[in-house]
N, C-alpha and C positions, 0 to 999 in steps of 0.2 A: 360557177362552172369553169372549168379550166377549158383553155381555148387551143390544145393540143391533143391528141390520141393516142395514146398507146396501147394497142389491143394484146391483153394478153391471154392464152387459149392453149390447150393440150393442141398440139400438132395433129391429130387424127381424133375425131366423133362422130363414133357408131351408133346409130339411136335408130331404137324402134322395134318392133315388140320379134323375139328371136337373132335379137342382134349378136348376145353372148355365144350363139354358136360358130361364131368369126373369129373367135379370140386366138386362134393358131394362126390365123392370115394376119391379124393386127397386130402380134407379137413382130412376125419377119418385118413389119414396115418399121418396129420402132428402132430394127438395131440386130447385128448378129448375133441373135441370145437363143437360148435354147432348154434352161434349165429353171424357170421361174419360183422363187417360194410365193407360196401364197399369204398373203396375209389376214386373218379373221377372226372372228369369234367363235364359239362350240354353239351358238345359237345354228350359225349356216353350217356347221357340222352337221347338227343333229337332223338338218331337216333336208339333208342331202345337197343344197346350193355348191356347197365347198366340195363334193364328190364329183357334180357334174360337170364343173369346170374342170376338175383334173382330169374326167374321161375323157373332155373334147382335146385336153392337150397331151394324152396317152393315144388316141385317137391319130392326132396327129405325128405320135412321131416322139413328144416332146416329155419330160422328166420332168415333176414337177413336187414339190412336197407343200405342207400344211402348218403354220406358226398360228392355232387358234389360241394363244394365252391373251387377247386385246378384251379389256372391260368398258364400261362405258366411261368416257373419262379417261382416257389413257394417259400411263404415266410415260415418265421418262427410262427408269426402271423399266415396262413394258420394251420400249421400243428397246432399249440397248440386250435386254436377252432376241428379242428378233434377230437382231444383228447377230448375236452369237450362232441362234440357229441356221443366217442363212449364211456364215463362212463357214460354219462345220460343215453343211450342205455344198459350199463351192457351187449358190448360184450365182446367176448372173444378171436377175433382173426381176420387180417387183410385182406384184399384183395385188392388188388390196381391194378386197372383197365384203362389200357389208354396209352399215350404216355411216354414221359421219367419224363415227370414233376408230372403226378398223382402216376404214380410208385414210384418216388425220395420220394414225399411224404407220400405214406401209408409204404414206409420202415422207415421214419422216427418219423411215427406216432407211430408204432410199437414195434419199440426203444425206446422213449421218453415217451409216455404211463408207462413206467416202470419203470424208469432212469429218469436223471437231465432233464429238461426240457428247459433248458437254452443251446443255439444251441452255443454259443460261447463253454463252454465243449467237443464241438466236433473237435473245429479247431486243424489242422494241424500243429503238428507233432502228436498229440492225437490220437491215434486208438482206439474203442471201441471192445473190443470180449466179453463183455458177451452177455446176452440173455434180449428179448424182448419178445412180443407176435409172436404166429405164425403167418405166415404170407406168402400168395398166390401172385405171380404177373403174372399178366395177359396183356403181351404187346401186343397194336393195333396198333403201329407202328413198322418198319422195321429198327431202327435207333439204339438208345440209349444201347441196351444190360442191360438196369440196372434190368431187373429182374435175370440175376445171376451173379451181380457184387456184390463185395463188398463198395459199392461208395454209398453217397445219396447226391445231391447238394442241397442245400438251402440256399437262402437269408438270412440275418441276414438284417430284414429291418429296422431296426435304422443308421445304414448303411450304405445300397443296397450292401453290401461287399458277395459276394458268396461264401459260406463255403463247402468245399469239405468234407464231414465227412464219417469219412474211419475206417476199421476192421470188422472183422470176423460178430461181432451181425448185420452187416446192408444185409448180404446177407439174401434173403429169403428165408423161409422155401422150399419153390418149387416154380414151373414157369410150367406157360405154354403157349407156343407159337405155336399159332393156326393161319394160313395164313389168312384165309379167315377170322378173324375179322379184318384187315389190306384194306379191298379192297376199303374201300370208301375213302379213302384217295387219293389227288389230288394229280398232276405229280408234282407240286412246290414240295410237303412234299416227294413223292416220291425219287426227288432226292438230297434235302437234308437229307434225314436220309439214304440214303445211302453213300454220302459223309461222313457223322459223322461215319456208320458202315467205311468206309476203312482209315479213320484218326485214329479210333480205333487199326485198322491192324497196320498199318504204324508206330504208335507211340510205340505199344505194341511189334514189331522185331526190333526197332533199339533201345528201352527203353536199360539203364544200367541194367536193373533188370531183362531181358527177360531170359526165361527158355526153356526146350526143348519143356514144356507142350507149353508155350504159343506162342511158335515156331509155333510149329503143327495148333491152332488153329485161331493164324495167318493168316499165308499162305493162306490156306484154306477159310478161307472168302476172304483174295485177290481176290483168282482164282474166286470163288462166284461172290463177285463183277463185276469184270469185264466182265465175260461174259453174267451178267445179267442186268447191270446200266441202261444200252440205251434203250434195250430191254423193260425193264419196264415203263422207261420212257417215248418210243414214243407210246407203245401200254397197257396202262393198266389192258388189260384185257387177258395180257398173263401170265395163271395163273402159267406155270412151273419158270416165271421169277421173280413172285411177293414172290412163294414159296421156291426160292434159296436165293432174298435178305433178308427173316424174317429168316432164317435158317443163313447166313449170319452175320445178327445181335446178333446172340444170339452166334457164333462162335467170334465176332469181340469182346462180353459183358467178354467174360470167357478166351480170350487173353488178354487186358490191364487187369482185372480182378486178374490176376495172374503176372504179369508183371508190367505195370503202364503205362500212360498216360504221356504225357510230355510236350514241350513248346506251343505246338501247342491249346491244351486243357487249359494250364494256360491264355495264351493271347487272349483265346475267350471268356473264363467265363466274366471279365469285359464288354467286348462287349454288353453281352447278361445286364447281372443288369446294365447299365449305357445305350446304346442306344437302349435297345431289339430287337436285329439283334437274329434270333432264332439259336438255340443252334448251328443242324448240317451246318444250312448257314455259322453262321460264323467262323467252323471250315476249312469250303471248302475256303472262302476265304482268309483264312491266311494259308491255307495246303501248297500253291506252293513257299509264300516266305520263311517259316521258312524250307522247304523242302533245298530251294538251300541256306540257311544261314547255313546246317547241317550235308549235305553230308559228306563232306571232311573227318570229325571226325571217321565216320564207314563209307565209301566209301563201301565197300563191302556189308555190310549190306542193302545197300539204290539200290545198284547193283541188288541183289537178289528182290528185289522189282519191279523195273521196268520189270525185268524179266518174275516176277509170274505174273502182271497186262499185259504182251505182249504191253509193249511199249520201249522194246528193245530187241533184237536177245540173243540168245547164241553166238554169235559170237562177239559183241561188248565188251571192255575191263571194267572192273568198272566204269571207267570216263564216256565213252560216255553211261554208261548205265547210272548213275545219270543224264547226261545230259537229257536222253529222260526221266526218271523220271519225271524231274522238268518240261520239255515241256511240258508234256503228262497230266501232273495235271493241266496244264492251261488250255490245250485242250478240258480238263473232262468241266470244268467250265464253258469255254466259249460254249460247246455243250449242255451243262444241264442247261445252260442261269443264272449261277447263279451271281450276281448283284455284281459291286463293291463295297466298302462302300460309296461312293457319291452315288450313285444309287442305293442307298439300301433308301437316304434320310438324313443320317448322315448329319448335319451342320459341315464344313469343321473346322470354329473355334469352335466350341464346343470339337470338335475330338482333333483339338490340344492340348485345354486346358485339359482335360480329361488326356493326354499321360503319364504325368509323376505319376499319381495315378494310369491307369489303372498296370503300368509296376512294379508298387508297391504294388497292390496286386496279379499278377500273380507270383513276386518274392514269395511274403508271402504262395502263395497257395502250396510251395512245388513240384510244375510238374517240375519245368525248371531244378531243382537237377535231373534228368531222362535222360534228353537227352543227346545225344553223347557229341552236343557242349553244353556246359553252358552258356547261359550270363547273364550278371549284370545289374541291374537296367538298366544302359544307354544303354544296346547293346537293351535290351526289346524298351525301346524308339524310339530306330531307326529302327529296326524292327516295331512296329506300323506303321512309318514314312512312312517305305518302301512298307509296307502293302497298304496304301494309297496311296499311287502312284502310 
């Protein structure tokens, strides 16, 4: 645990269920701006989110247009046409509207609008802290936390390599998490982005870099999580469950956040750019192996975990609490039906041949220096291995 703080957070956080109709008052706070593009998907097109945000900022006064070309996985090609759209436009400040991938990208639109435009500039060990456009994120899902992370992933599709781009200028200006833009979303998505919310927790308490802050913020989505997963899952429209896992999320965004992400996060980014298995899926499926590949290292740490998620007693020792840890994560999976990678559709030799690059860019991406256990190229390998089987 590092014996220092640095907390880092979007300057202004709007939360709580009708907070999106602020977004003309949280604009003036971040900046004399006036003309925002929007950044999204035709998903929150088609089902009117991306409309009603513009009413409330037409409502107010304020000019606003629409960049819905963002796919899951967004490229670097994606964000540099945003860029094109919002100087033909002459705005002056960002909003990124949507799941992890429209967010990833109007933080990076935002950045790079100002800065090199060249996304390789940003790879890892490279942090960026200076300053970009302002910039508003508006999460629709319950998963990702990146509206107040310091993180933007993107593609470098020359390629398909996932570049983690990190430091102070990619947090956003503010955030606001509003439950009830989250509601249409289906129990698949449900529970993987709440798998990705407690891989968040998970990674960011036993990280080398964990802090008191990101202790606290931890835990606390733990506890969120668990007693809200299932809940959400079997009944969608149990609003106090839908409204603990996006409160959840943005507790699980500002724990790795301040802390870091680790093996688990390295070895799914390739997943995601090489068989697009979606982000929080295929963090849930490789949660339980690299779980019991890593205990041993912070037994204690990993203890406390099963603890806060109630899949081990106060009474059980470190071991047998890791124990039910590791059980307890397949449990999650196997009740939230999330899909092996054969059964996700993975071609079994494709996956093979794939192992020894994907293990080579999750070394490169810098997470797996995070985790308790470290391993090397070959341990990554075998862990895929193990993954699959």
């Amino acid at each position: 645990m590092r014996d220092t703080v640095g907390i880092c957070a979007p300057r202004y956080l709007d939360v709580g269920s009708g907070a999106v109709n602020d977004i003309a008052n949280l604009l003036g706070k971040i900046g004399k701006v006036h003309n925002p593009l929007i950044v999204t998907d035709k998903v929150m097109v088609d089902i009117g989110i991306a409309g009603r945000v513009q009413k409330l900022l037409a409502d107010a006064g304020m000019a606003s247009d629409v960049f819905d070309k963002i796919l899951p996985d967004p490229t670097d090609e994606m964000v540099l046409a945003g860029i094109d759209v919002l100087e033909n436009g002459k705005h002056d400040c960002v909003i990124g509207l949507g799941g992890g991938s429209p967010l990833d990208a109007g933080k990076a639109i935002a950045v790079m609008a100002k800065n090199s435009r060249d996304i390789q500039d940003y790879r890892p060990p490279s942090q960026f802290n200076g300053s970009g456009l302002p910039m508003i994120a508006i999460p629709t899902t319950a998963g990702t936390g990146s509206e107040v992370t310091h993180h933007t992933v993107i593609i470098h599709n020359a390629t398909r390599e996932k570049i983690s781009c990190r430091g102070e200028g990619f947090v956003p200006s503010a955030a606001i998490v509003d439950f009830g833009l989250s509601l249409s979303k289906p129990r698949r998505l449900i529970a993987d982005n709440a798998l990705d919310t407690l891989t968040h927790a998970i990674e960011a308490y036993v990280s080398r870099k964990a802090t008191l802050y990101s202790d606290r913020m931890a835990l606390d989505c733990m506890r969120l999580v668990a007693a809200n997963v299932e809940k959400a899952y079997n009944d969608p429209k149990d609003m106090p469950a839908r409204e603990a896992l996006m409160l959840a999320a943005t507790f699980g965004g500002l724990a790795f956040s301040n802390a870091s992400i680790a093996l688990v996060h390295a070895m799914s980014r390739p997943l995601g750019s090489l068989f697009h298995v979606p982000h929080g899926m295929s963090n849930a499926m490789l949660l339980p192996t690299i779980t019991d590949y890593s205990w041993q290292a912070a037994p204690q740490r990993y203890a406390d975990c099963g603890r806060v998620l109630g899949l081990a007693s106060a009474d059980d020792d470190d071991m047998q609490a890791c124990d039910a840890l590791v059980a307890g994560l397949y449990e999650y999976n196997r009740r939230l039906e999330v899909p092996t990678l054969s059964r996700f559709g993975i071609d079994e030799a494709a996956y093979q041949a794939a192992m020894a690059q994907m293990a080579e860019d999750a070394v490169r991406s810098g997470a797996p220096g995070n985790n308790p256990k470290i391993a090397d190229q070959n341990e990554i390998t075998d862990l895929y291995q193990k993954a699959w089987a």
